[in-house]
Residue frames relative to the residue before (quaternion, step in Angstrom):
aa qw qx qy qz dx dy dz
X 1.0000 0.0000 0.0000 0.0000 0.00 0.00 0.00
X 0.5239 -0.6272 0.5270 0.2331 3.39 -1.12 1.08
X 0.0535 -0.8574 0.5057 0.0785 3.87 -1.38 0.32
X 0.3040 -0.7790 0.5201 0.1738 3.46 -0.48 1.30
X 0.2848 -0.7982 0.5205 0.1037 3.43 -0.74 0.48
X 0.3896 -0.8181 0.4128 0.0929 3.42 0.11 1.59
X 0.1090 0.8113 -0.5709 -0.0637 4.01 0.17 0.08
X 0.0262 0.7803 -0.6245 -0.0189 4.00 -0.91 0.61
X 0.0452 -0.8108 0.5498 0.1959 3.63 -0.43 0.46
X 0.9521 -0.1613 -0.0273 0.2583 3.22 -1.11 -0.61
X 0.8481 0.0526 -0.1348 0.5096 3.09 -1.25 1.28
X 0.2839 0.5003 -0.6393 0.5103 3.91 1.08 0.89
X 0.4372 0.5715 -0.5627 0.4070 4.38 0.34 0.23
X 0.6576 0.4591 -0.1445 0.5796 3.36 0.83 -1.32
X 0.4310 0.6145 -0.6190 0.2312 4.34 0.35 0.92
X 0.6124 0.4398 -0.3924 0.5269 3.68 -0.55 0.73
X 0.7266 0.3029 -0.2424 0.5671 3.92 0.60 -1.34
X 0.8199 0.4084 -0.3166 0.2463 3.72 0.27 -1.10
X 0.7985 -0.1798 0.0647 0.5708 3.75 -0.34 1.23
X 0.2027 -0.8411 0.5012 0.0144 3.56 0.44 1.32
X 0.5376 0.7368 -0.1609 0.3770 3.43 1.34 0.01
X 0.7298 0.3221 0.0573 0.6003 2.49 0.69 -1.36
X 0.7869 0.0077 -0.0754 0.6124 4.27 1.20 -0.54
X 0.8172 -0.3765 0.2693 0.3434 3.39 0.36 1.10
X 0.3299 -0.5558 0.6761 0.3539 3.48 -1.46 -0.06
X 0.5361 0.5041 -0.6167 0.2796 3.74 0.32 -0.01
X 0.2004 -0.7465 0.5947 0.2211 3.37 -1.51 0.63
X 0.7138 -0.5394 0.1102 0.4330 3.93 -1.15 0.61
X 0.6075 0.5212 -0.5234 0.2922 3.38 1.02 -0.01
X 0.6544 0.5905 -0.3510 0.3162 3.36 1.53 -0.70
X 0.2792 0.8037 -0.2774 0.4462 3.43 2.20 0.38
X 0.7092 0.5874 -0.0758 0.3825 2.77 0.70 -2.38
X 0.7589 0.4629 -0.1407 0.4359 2.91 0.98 -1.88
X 0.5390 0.5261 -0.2986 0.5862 3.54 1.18 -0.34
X 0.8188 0.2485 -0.2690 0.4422 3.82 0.35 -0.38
X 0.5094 0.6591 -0.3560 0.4234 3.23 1.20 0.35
X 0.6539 0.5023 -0.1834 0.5352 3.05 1.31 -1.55
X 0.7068 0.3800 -0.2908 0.5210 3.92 0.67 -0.85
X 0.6074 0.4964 -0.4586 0.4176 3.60 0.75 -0.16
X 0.4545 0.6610 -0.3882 0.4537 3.82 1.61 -0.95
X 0.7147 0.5401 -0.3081 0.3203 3.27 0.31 -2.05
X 0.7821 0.5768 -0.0628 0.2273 3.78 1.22 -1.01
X 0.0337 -0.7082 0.4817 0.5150 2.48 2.87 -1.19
X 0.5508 0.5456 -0.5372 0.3323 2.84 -0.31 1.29
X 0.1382 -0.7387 0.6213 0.2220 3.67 -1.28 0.72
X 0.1082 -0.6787 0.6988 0.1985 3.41 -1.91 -0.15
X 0.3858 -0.6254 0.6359 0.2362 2.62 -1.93 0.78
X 0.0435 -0.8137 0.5699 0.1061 3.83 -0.93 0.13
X 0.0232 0.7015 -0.7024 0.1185 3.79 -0.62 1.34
X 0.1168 -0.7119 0.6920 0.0276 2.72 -1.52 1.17
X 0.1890 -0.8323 0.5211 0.0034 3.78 -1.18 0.85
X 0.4416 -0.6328 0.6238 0.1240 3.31 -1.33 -0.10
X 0.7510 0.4223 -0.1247 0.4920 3.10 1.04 -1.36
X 0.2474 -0.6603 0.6313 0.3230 3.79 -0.79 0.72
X 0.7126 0.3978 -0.4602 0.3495 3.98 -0.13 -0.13
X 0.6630 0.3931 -0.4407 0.4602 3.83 1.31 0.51
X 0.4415 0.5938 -0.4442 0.5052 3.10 1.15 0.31
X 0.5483 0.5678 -0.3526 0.5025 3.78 1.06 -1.23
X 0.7126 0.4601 -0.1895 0.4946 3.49 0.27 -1.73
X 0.7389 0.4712 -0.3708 0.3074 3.91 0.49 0.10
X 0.4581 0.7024 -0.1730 0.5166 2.54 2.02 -1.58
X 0.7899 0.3922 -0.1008 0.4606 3.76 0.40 -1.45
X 0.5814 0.4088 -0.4218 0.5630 3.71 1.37 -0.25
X 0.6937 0.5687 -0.3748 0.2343 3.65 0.83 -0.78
X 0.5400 0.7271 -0.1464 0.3979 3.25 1.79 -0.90
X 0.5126 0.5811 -0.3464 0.5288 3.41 1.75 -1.42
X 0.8401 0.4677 -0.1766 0.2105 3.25 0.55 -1.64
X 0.5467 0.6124 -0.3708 0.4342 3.11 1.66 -0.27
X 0.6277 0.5193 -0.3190 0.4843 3.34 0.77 -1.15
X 0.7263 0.5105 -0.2197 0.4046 3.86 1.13 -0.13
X 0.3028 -0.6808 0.4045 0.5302 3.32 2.54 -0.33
X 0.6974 0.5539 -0.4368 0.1264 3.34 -0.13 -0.22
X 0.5411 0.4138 -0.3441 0.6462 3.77 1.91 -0.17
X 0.4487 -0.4869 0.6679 0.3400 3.79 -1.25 0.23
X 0.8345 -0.0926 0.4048 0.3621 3.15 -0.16 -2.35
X 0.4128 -0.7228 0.4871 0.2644 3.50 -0.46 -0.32
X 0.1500 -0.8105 0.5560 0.1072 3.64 -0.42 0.42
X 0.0026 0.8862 -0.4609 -0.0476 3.87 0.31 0.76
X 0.1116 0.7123 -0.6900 -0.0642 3.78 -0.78 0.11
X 0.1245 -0.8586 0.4819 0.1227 3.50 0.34 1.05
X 0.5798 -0.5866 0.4521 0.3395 3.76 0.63 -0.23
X 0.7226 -0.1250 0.3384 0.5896 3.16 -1.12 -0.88
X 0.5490 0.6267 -0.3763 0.4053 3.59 0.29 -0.50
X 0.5509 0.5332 -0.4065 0.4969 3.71 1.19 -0.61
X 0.7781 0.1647 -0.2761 0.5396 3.72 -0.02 -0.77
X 0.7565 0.3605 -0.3739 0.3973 4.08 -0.05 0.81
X 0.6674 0.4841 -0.2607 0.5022 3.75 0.63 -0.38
X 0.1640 -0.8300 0.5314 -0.0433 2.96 -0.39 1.78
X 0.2845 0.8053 -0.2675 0.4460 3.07 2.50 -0.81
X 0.7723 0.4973 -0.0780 0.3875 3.38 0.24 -1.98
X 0.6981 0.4480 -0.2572 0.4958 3.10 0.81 -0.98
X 0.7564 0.3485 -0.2703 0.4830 3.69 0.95 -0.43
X 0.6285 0.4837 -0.3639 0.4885 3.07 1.15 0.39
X 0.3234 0.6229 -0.4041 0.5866 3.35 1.52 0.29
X 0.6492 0.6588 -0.2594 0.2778 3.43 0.61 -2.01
X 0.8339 0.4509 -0.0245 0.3173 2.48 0.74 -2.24
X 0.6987 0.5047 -0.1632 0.4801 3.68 1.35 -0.30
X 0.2971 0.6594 -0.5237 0.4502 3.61 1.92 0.52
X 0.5360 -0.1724 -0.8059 -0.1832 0.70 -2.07 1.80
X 0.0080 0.8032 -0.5342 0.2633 3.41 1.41 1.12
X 0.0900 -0.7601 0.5828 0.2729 3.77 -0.49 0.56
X 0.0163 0.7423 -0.6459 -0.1776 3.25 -1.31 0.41
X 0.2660 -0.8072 0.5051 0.1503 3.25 -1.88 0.46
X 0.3098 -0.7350 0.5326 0.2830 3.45 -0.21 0.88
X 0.1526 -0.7485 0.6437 -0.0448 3.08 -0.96 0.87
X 0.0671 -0.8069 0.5867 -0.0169 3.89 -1.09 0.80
X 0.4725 -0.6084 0.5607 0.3037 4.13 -0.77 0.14
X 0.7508 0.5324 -0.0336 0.3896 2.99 1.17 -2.15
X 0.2761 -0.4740 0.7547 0.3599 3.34 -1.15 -0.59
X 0.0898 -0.6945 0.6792 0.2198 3.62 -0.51 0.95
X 0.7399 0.3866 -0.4980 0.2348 3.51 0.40 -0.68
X 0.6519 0.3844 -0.4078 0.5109 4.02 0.43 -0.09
X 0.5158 0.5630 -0.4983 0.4108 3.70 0.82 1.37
X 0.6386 -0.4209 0.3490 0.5415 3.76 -0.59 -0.34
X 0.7203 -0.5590 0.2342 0.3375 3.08 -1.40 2.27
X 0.7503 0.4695 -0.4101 0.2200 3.79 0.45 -1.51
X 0.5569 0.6726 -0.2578 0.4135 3.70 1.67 -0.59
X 0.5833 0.6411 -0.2877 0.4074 3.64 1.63 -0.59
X 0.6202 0.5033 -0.2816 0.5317 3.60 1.41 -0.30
X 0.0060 0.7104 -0.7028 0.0368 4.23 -0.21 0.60
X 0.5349 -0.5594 0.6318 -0.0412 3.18 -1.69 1.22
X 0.7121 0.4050 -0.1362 0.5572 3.25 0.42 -1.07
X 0.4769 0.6168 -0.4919 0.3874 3.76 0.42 -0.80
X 0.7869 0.3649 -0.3448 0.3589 3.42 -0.52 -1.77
X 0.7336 0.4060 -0.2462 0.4862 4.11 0.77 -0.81
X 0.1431 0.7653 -0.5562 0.2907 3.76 1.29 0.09
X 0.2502 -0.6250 0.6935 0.2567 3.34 -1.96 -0.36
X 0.7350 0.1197 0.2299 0.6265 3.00 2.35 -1.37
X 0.1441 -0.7223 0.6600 0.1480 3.60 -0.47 0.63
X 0.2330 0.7011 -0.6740 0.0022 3.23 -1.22 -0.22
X 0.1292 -0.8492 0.5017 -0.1023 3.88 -0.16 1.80
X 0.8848 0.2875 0.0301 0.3654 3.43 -0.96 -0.15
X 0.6391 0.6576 -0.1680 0.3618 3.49 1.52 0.83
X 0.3176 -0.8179 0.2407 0.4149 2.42 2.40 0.44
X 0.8003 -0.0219 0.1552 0.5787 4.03 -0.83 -1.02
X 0.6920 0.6330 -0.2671 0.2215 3.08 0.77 -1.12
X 0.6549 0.3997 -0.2731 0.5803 3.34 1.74 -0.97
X 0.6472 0.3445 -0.5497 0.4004 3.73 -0.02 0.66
X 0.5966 0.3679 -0.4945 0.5140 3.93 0.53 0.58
X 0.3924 0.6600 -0.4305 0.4744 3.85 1.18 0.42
X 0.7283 0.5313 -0.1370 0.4106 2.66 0.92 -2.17
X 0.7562 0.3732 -0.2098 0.4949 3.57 0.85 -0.81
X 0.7311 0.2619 -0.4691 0.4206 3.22 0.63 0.11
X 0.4622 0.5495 -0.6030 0.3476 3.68 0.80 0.58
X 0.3983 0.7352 -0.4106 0.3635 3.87 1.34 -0.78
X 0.8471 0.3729 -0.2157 0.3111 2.91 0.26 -2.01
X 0.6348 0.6032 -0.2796 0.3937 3.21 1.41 -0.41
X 0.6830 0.5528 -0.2396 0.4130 3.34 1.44 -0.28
């Protein structure tokens, strides 16, 4: 069985409590539990880590890459956080692990958010974007993988 590798960075811990408005009352396990269940539907599994830290993200991002070139990752699924509009890091570490696909993934519409959020790192090294779809765009996200 193929594996998608789920990546969340910062403060996506905090879905359900943080500004319930604006991302839902669903919290990340009800995420998890969503990308688990559509990865199933696909014969597929996922891993899902969530961080704080932009150099474990790096250190996934680069373990996920080993594994692709080995068949054993599909792709990457990424919602880096804040980290999208500051991590130049990320973005070359995206760079550096083609032809690993990744997908940027968002909850939000960053662009119809505040201006500094309108600028994503990660974009230009993307495989895929897919913004402003709440939960819904990471079972998108995987099932473009599986297709790929």
């Amino acid at each position: 069985m193929s594996t998608i590798l789920i990546l969340n960075g910062p403060n996506l811990n905090l879905l359900g409590q943080r500004e319930p408005s604006t991302y839902g009352s669903g919290t990340l396990s009800d995420l998890e539990a969503l990308c688990a269940e559509t990865a199933r539907s696909l014969d597929l599994t996922v891993e899902c880590h969530q961080t704080n830290h932009e150099g474990v993200l790096l250190d996934h991002i680069h373990a996920a890459g080993a594994r692709h070139r080995l068949g054993s990752v599909l792709g990457i699924i990424l919602n880096a956080g804040a980290f999208s509009h500051t991590s130049i890091a990320l973005h070359d570490a995206i760079k550096g692990i083609s032809p690993t696909p990744v997908m940027e993934v968002h909850l939000t519409n960053i662009h119809a958010r505040e201006s500094f959020r309108h600028h994503s790192w990660i974009s230009p090294v993307a495989s895929g974007i897919i913004i402003g779809l709440g939960f819904e765009g990471y079972r998108l996200a995987i099932q473009t993988l599986a297709r790929t």
